[in-house]
C-alpha positions as CSV (number, residue, x, y, z in Angstrom):
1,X,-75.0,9.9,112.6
2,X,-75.8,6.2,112.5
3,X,-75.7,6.5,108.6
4,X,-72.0,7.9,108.6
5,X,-70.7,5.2,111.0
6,X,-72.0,2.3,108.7
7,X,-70.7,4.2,106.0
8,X,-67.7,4.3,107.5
9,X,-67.7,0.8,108.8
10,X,-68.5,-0.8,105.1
11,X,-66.6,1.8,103.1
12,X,-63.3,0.0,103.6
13,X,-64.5,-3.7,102.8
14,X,-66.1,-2.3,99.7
15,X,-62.7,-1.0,98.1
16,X,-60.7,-4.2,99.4
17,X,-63.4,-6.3,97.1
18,X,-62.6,-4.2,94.4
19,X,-58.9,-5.5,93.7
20,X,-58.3,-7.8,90.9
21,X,-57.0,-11.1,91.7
22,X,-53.8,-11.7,90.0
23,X,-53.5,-15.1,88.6
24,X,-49.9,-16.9,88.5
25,X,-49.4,-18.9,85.4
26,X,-47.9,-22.1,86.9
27,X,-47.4,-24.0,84.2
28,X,-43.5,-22.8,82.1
29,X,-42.9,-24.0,79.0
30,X,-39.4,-24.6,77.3
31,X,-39.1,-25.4,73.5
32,X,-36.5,-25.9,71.6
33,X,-36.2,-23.2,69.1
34,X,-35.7,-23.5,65.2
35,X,-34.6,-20.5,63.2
36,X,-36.3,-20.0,60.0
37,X,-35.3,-16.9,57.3
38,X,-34.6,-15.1,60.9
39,X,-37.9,-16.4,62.3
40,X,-37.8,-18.3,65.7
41,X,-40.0,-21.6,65.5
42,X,-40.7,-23.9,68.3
43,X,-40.3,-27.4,67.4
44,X,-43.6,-28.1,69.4
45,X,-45.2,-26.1,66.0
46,X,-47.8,-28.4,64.6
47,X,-47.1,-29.3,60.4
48,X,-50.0,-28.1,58.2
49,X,-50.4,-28.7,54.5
50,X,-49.8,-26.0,52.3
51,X,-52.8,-23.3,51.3
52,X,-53.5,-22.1,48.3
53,X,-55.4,-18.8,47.6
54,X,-57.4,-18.4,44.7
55,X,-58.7,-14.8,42.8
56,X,-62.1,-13.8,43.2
57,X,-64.4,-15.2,41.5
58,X,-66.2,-13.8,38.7
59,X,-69.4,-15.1,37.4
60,X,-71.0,-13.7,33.5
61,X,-74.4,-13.7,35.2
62,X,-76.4,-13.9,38.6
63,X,-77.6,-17.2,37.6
64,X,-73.8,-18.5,37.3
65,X,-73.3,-17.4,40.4
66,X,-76.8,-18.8,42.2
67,X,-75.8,-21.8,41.1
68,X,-72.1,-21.8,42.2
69,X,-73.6,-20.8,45.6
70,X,-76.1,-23.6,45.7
71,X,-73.4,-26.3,44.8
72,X,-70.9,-24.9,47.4
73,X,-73.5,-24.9,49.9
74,X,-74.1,-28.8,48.9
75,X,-70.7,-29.7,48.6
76,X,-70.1,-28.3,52.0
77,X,-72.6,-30.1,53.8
78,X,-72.1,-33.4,51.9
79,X,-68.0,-33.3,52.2
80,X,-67.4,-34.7,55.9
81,X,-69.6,-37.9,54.7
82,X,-67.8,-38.3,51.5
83,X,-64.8,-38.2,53.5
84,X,-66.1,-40.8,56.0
85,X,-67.0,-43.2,52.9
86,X,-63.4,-42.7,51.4
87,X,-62.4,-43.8,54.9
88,X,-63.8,-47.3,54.8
């Protein structure tokens, strides 16, 4: 009997703790829109440069391509200080 009353007792708190809490954005944004080829673009839209896409690759041999991996891997890692250098 004792069981059923605390079940009865904590029942209730346990299903109020399982509602989500809802979360109110605050923060409204308004942009002035610009309309591209029937596109909408905020003028907040950050420029990029351009990118180009390239075709797959395709190496004659597996030692072409070991070695096109190796100097990627080194260009990659030695391209932020190379760009620092150019800097000063």
């Amino acid at each position: 009997m004792k069981y059923l009353f605390y079940i009865f007792l904590f029942f209730p708190l346990i299903l109020l703790a399982q509602e989500p809490e809802i979360k109110q954005d605050s923060t409204e944004y308004e942009y002035d829109y610009v309309l591209v080829k029937g596109d909408s673009i905020p003028q907040a839209a950050i420029e990029l440069d351009e990118v180009m896409l390239l075709k797959k690759l395709k190496f004659d041999s597996r030692e072409d391509r070991k070695r096109y991996l190796i100097l990627r891997r080194k260009t990659i890692k030695v391209y932020p200080y190379a760009k620092l250098a150019a800097e000063r």
